[in-house]
N, C-alpha and C positions, 0 to 999 in steps of 0.2 A: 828545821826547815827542810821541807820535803827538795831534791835535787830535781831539775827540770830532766827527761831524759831526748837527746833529738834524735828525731824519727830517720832511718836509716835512707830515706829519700830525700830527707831535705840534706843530709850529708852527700849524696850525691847529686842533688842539683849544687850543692856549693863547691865540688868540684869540677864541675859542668860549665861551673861561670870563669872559675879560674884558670882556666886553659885558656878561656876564649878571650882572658883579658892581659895586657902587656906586663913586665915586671913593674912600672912605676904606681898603672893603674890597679894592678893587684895590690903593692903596699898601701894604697890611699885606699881601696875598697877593705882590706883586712884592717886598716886603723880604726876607718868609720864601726868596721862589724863590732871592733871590741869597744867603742867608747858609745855607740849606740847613735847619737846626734851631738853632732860636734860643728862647728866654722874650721874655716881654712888655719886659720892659727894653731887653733889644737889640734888640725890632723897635723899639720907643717911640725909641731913640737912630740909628736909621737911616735912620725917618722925617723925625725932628724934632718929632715929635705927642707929649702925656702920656700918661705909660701907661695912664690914664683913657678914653683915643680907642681902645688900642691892645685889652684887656681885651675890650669889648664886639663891637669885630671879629674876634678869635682865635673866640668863641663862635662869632657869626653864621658865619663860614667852617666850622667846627666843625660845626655843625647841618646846611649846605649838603653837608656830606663830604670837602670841597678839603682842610683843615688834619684833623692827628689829632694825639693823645699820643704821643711820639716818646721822652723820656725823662727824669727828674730826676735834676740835674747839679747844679754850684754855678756860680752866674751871677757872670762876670766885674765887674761892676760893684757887685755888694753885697757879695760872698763867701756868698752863703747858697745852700743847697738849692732849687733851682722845677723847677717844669714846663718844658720844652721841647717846642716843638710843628715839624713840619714837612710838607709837603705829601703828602695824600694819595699823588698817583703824580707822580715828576717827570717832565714835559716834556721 
């Protein structure tokens, strides 16, 4: 399997976002980057933060444009129906 290579601009717009965004919502931004579309739960369980931490930062990034509504699934960890959120444009 051929390796993806990322283009030296999109590594610097993804440090470009990272400045501009707080320590909590950079761990919730860099969770979603690695698990791709994920609910509050799985980012809450990637982190290590309650999903109390997690909830308030999906918005904030939400309102900023980074995170969007990606799709309702049933989450690994409860069995129920949620929201899935995943990054505006990937990197």
């Amino acid at each position: 399997m051929k390796k993806k290579r990322i283009k030296d601009t999109s590594i610097l717009a993804y440090y470009d976002i990272l400045k501009d965004i707080d320590g909590r919502q950079r761990d919730v931004y860099k969770a979603l980057r690695e698990l791709k579309s994920a609910n509050n739960t799985m980012i809450s369980e990637k982190v290590g933060l309650p999903i109390n931490s997690i909830t308030g930062r999906i918005y904030e990034l939400r309102k900023m444009g980074l995170v969007i509504f990606h799709k309702k699934d049933i989450c690994p960890f409860t069995n129920k129906k949620t929201m899935f959120f995943k990054l505006r444009r990937e990197l």
